[in-house]
KEFI-679735 format. One record per residue (C-alpha): residue number from 1; residue in three letters; x, y, z. Coordinates in steps of 0.02 Angstrom, whole numbers, plus 32768, in hexadecimal, padded with zeros to 4 digits. Last residue first. Layout:
N
NUM	Ala	X	Y	Z
...
***
This chain:
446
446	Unk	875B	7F95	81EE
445	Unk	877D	7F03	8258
444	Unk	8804	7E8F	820A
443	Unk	87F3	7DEF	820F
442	Unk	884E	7D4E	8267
441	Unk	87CC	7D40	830A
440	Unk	875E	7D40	82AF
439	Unk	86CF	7D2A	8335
438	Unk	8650	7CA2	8352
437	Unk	85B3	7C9E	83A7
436	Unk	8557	7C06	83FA
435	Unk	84A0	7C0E	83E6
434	Unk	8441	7B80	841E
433	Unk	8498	7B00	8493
432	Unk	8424	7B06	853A
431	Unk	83A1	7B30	84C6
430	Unk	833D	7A8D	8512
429	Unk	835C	7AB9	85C6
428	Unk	8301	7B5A	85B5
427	Unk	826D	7AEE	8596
426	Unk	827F	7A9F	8633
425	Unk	828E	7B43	8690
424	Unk	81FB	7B90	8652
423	Unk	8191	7B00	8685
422	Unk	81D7	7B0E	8730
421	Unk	81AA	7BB7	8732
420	Unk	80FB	7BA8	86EF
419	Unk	80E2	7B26	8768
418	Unk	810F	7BA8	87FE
417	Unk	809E	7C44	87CD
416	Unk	7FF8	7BBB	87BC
415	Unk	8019	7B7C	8872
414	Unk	8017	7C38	887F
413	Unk	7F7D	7C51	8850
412	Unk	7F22	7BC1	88B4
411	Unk	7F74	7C24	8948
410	Unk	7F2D	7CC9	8917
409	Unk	7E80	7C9E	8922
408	Unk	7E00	7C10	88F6
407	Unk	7D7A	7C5E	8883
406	Unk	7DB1	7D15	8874
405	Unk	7E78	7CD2	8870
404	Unk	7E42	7C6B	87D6
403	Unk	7DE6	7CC4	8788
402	Unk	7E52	7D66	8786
401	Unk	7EEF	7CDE	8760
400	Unk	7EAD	7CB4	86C5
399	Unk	7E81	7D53	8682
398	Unk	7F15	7DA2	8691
397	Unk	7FB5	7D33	86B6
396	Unk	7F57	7CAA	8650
395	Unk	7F1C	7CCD	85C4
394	Unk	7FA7	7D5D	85C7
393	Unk	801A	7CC3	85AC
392	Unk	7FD7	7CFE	84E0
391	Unk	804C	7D88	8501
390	Unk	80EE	7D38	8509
389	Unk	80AE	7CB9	8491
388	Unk	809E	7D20	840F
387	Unk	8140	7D80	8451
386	Unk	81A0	7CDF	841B
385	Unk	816B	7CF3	8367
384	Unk	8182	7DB4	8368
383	Unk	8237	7D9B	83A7
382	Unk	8258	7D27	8313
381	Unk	8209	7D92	8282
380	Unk	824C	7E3A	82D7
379	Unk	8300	7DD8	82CC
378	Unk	82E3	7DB6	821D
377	Unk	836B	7DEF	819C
376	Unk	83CF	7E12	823F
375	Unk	83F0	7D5E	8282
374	Unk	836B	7CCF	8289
373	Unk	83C4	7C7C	831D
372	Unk	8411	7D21	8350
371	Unk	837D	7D7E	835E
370	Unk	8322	7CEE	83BE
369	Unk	83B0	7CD9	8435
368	Unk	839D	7DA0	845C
367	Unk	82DD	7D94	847A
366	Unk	82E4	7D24	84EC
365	Unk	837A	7D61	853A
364	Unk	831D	7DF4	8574
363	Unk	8298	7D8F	85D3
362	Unk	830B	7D17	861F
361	Unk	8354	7D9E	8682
360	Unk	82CB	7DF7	86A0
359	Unk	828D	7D6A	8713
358	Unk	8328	7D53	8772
357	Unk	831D	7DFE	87BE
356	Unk	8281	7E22	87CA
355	Unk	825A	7D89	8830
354	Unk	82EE	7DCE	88B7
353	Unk	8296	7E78	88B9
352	Unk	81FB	7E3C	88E8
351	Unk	8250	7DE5	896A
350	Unk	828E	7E83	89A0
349	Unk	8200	7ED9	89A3
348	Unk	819C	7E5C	8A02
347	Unk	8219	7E5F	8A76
346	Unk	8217	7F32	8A78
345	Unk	816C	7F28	8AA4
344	Unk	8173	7EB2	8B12
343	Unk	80F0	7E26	8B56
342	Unk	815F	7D88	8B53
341	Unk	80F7	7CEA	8B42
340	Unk	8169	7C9C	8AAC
339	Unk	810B	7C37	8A2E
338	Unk	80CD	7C91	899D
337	Unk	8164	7D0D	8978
336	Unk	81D8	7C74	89B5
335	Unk	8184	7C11	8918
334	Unk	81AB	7CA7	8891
333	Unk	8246	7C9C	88CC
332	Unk	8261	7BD5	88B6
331	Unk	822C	7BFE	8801
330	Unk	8298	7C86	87F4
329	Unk	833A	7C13	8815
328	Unk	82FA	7BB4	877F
327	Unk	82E3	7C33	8715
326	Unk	838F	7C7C	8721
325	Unk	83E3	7BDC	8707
324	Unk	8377	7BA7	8676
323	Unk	838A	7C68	8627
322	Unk	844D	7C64	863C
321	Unk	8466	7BC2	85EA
320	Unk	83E3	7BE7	855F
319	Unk	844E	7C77	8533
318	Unk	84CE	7C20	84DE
317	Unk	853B	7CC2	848B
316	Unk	85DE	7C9B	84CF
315	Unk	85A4	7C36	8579
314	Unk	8602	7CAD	8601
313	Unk	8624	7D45	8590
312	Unk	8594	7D66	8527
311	Unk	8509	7CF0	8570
310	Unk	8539	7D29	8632
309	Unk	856F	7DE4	8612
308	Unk	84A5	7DF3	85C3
307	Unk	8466	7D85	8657
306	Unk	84BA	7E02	86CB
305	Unk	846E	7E99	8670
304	Unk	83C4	7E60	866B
303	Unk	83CA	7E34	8734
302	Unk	8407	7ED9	8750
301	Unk	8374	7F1F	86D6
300	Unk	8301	7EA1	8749
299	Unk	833B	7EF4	87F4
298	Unk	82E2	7F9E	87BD
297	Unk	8230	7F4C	878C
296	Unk	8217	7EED	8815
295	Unk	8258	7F88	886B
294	Unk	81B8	7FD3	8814
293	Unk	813E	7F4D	8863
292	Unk	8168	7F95	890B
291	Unk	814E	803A	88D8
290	Unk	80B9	8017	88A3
289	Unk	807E	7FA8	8940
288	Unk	8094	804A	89A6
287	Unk	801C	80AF	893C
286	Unk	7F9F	801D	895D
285	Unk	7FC4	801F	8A16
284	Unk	800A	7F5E	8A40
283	Unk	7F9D	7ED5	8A9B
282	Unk	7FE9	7E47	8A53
281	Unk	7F70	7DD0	89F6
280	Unk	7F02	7E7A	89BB
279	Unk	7F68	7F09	89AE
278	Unk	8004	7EA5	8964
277	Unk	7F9C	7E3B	88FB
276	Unk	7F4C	7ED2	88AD
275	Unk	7FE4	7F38	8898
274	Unk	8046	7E95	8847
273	Unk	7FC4	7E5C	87D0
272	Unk	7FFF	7EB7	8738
271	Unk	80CB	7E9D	8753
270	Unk	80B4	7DF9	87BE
269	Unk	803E	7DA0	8749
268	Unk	809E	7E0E	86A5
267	Unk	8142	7DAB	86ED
266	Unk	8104	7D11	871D
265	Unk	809F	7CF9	868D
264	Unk	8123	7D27	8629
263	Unk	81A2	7CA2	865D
262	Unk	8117	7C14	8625
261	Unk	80F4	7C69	8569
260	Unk	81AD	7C93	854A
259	Unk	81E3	7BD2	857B
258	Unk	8181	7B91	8500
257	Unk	81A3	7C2F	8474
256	Unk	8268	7BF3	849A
255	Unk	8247	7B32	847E
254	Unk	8200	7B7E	83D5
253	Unk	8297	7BDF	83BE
252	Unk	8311	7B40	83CB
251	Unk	8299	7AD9	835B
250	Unk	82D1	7B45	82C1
249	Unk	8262	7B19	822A
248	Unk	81E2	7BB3	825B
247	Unk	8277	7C37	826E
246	Unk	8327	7BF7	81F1
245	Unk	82A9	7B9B	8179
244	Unk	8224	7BDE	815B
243	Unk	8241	7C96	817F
242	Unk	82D3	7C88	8105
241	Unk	8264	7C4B	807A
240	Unk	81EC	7CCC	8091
239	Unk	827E	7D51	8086
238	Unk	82C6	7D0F	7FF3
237	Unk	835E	7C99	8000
236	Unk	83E9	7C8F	7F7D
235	Unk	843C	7C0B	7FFA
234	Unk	84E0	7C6E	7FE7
233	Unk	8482	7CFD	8046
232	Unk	846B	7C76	80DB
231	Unk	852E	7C73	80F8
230	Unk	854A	7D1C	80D4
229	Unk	84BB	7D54	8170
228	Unk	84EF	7D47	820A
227	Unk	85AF	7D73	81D2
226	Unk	8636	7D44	8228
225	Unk	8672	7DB2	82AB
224	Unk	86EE	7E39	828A
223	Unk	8692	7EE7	82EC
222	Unk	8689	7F56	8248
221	Unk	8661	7ED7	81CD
220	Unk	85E9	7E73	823A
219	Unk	858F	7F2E	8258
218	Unk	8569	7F3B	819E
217	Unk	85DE	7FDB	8153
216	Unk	85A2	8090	815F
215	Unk	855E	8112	80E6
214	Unk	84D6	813A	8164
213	Unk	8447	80CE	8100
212	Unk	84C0	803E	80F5
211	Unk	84D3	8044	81D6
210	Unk	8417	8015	81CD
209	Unk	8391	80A0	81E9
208	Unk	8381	812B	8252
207	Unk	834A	8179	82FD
206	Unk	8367	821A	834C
205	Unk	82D8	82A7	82FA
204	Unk	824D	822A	82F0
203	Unk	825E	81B7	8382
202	Unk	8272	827E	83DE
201	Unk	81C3	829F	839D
200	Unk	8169	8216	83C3
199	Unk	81AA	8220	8481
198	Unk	8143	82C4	847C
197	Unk	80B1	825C	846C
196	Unk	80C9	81D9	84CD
195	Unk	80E9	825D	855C
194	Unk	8037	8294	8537
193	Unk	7FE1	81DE	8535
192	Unk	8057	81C8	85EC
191	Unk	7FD3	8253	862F
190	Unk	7F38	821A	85E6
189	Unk	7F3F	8175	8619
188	Unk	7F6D	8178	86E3
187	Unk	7F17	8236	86CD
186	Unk	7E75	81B2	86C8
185	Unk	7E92	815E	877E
184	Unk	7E66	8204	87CD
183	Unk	7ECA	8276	8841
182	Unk	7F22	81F4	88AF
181	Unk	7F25	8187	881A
180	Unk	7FAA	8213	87D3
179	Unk	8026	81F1	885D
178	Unk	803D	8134	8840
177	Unk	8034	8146	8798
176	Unk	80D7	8191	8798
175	Unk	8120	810F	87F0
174	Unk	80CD	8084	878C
173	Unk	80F3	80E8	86EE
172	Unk	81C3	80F0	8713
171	Unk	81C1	802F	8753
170	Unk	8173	7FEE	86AA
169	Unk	81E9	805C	863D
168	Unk	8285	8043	8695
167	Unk	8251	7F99	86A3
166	Unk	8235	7F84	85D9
165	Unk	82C3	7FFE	85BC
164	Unk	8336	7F91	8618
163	Unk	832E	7F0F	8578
162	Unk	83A5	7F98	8514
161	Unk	8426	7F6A	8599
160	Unk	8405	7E9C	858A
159	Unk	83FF	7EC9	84D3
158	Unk	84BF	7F18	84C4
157	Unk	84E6	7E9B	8545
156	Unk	84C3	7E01	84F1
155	Unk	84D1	7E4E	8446
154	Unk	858F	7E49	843F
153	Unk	85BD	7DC5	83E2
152	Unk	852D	7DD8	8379
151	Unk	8562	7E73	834D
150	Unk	84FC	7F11	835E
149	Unk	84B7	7F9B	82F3
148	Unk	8459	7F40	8278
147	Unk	8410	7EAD	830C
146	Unk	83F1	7F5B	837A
145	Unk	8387	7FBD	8308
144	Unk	831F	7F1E	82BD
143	Unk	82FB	7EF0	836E
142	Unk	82D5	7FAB	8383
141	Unk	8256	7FB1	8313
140	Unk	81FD	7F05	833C
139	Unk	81ED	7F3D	83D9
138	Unk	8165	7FB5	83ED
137	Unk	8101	7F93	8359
136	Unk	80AA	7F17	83BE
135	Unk	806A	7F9D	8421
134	Unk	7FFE	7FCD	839A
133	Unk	7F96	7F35	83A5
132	Unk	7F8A	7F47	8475
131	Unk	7F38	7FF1	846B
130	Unk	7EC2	7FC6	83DF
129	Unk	7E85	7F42	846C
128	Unk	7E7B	7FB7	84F1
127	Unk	7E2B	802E	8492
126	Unk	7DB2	7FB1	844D
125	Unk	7D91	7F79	850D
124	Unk	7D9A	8018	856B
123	Unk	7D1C	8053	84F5
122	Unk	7CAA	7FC6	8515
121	Unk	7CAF	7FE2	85DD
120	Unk	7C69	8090	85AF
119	Unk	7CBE	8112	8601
118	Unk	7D55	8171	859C
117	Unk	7DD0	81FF	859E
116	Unk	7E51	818B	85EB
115	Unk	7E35	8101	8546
114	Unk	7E4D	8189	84D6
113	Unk	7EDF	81BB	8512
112	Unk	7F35	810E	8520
111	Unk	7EF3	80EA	8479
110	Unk	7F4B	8186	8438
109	Unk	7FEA	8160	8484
108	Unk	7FDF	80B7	842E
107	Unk	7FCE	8123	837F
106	Unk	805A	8184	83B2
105	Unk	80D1	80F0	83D5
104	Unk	80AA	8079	834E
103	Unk	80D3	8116	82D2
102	Unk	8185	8131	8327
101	Unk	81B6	8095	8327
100	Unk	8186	8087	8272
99	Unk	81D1	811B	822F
98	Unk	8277	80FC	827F
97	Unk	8280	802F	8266
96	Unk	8269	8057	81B3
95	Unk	822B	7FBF	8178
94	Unk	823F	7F10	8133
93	Unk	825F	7EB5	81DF
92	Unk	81CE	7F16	822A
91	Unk	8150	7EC8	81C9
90	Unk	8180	7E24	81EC
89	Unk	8188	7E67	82A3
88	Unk	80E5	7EC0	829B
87	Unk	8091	7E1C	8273
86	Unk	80E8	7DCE	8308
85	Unk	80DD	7E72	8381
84	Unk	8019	7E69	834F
83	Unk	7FF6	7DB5	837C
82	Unk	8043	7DCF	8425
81	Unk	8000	7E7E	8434
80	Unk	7F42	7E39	8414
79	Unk	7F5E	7DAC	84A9
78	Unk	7F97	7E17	8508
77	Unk	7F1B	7E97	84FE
76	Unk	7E8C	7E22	8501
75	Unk	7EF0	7DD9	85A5
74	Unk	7EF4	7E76	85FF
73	Unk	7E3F	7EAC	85DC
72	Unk	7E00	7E02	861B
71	Unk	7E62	7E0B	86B9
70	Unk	7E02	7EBB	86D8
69	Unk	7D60	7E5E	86B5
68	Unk	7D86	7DD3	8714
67	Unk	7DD5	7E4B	87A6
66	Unk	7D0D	7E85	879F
65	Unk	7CF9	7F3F	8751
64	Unk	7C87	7FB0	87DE
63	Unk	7CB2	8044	8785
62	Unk	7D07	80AC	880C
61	Unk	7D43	801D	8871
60	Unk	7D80	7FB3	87EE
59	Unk	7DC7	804D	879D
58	Unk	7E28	8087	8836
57	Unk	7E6D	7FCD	8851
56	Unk	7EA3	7FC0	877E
55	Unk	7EEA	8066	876E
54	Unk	7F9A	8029	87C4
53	Unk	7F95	7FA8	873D
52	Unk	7F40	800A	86B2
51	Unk	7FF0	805E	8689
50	Unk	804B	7FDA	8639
49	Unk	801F	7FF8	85A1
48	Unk	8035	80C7	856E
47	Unk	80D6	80D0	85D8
46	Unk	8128	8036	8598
45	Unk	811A	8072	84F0
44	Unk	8169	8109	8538
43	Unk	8203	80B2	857F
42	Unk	8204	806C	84CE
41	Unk	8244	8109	8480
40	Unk	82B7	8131	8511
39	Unk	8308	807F	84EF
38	Unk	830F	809B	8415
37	Unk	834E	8150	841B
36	Unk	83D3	8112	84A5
35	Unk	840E	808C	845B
34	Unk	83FB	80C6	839F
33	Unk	847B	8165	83E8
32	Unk	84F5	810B	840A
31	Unk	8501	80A3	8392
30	Unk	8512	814B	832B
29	Unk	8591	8183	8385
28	Unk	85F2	80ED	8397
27	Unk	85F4	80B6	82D9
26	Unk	8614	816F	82AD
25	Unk	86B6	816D	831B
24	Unk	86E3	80C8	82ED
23	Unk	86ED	80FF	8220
22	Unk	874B	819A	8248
21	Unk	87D0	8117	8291
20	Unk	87E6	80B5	820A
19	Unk	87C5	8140	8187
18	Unk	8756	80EE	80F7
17	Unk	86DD	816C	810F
16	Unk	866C	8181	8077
15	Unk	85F7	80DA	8056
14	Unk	856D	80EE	7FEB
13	Unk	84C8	8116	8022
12	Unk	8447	808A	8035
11	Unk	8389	80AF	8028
10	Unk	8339	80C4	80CE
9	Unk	82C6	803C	80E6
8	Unk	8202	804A	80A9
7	Unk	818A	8095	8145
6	Unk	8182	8124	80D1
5	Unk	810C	80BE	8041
4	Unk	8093	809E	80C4
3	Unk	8014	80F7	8071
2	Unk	8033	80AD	7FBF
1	Unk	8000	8000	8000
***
């Protein structure tokens, strides 16, 4: 379609500095600046989605909405940005990750808006639902961003670092949300809508194409690695044909969307759950319980960046090893959460904190293995398949779990928490030797 035509890639420019140490100097600036364009970017997506959990108590009790109903909304939206971040991916991988990005992102910050300047229970349902579809052209972008920019060798911590946006993002609207429920649940939508907004305009003014639409050399060039992609070129490959056989044929990423769809119920559980679990099972102030679900938040971007250091430099690229052993140490987490009798607010914290932190790190290297598995030509392709069933574990962590808890309570949910875990784990296990990365270690870097 003709109206789409400026979502096309940036045409390639021909290459101008040949300079050795000119050349690293660009390289670094403008990898640079993709990091940062691409994380503050989807800090805002965050922003405009993950602020109905703080809402969620002040609109059951202002609208009489059921934790069904609530749990329904969550899962719909889920369940719509799983399908959406797939078919966005494809999309995704042959675009402009700058236009698109940056078109996802206003027309999400115009659900959120809408949805805040609404009362009908049916608005907040197509809202919510448009809502999640545009979300899924989040990601995508910057996956295509950071597999151009960055070297497989090297894309354990460069992603584990871009992957603190989602936790920067979550923690930095929970907060803030926390102060504008006080006034009325809506500014928790209308307010984030208008940062959205002016976040459009900085994706739009910072953020390009590949490295060949700057005039610059691919990034396996620049860094000396072998090439993702020479070896696959050579198999004359169209895009369909790729897609077929290095993403759908690869049994490695579909033991990845397993364990994707069991982790993310604990996270999103904990993430849109927490406030009302905390107020209800353990007695904390709901302002109180948001802060407590934002260190959740802040020890998960230490856990990212561990897990990053961990595939890169401990197990050269194998991030399966890193996700099975974080996962597994979660799981027994998530069970001290449940079990232990102490009434603190700072224990609770803590232990909060302690799930967050081996949670997110399986969670970024999801998406990480994936990228390298398919490699650039389609890392959004790969990501999008596991984010599919990401969201579809909304099923569960939304919907699921509001029935669940209404009809036998937070202990039945739990139960629920800790065989996702395990499940998560034992899927790990089976990309316990996906994804090694190898360097030439006898060529040049340009």
């Amino acid at each position: 379609m003709q109206i789409f035509n400026f979502l096309k890639p940036a045409p390639a420019k021909e290459q101008t500095i040949t300079e050795a140490g000119e050349l690293k100097s660009t390289y670094r600036y403008w990898r640079t600046r993709v990091m940062y364009t691409t994380m503050i970017g989807y800090i805002l997506f965050y922003f405009v989605r993950k602020n109905i959990s703080i809402a969620m108590p002040a609109m059951e009790a202002d609208l009489g909405i059921s934790k069904a109903e609530l749990g329904l909304f969550l899962t719909l939206h889920g369940v719509v940005y799983g399908f959406s971040k797939f078919a966005n991916g494809i999309w995704s991988d042959q675009s402009n990750p700058r236009y698109f990005m940056a078109l996802g992102l206003f027309l999400s910050g115009s659900m959120s808006l809408f949805f805040g300047l609404s009362s009908g229970v049916l608005a907040f349902g197509i809202f919510w639902l448009l809502n999640g579809w545009f979300q899924g052209m989040g990601f995508p972008p910057c996956a295509n961003s950071l597999t151009h920019w960055f070297s497989a060798n090297e894309r354990g911590v460069k992603f584990a670092i871009w992957n603190t946006s989602h936790s920067i993002g979550a923690a930095l609207v929970l907060v803030l949300n926390s102060f504008l429920v006080i006034y009325d649940w809506r500014y928790c939508f209308i307010v984030p809508a208008i940062l959205a907004f002016i976040g459009v305009g900085f994706i739009l003014n910072r953020l390009r194409d590949a490295p060949s639409s700057l005039g610059l050399p691919p990034v396996e060039q620049h860094k000396g690695v072998i090439s993702e992609t020479a070896e696959h070129d050579n198999e004359r490959l169209n895009f369909k044909q790729f897609v077929r056989k290095k993403v759908f044929g690869n049994p490695a990423i579909w033991f990845l969307c397993l364990a994707n769809f069991f982790l993310y119920t604990i996270r999103y559980a904990i993430l849109d759950w927490g406030p009302t679990f905390l107020t209800e099972m353990k007695g904390v102030e709901l302002q109180q319980a948001g802060w407590i679900v934002a260190s959740y938040e802040g020890f998960g971007i230490l856990g990212m960046l561990l897990s990053g250091w961990m595939m890169d430099h401990l197990f050269k690229g194998r991030g399966g090893r890193a996700a099975f052993i974080y996962m597994f140490i979660c799981t027994i987490a998530v069970f001290l959460f449940w079990r232990l009798p102490e009434e603190s607010i700072l224990f609770y914290g803590l232990l909060l904190s302690f799930i967050g932190f081996f949670i997110y790190g399986p969670q970024a290297l999801v998406g990480i293995i994936a990228a390298n598995l398919a490699t650039k030509k389609a890392a959004g392709t790969a990501i999008g398949l596991t984010g599919i069933f990401a969201y579809l574990s909304t099923v569960l962590s939304g919907w699921g779990l509001g029935v669940i808890v209404t009809r036998s309570g937070w202990g039945s949910g739990f139960l629920i928490l800790i065989g996702c875990g395990l499940a998560a784990t034992i899927f790990f296990a089976f990309t316990w030797n996906a994804g090694r990365v190898v360097e030439l270690t006898n060529e040049k870097k340009v």
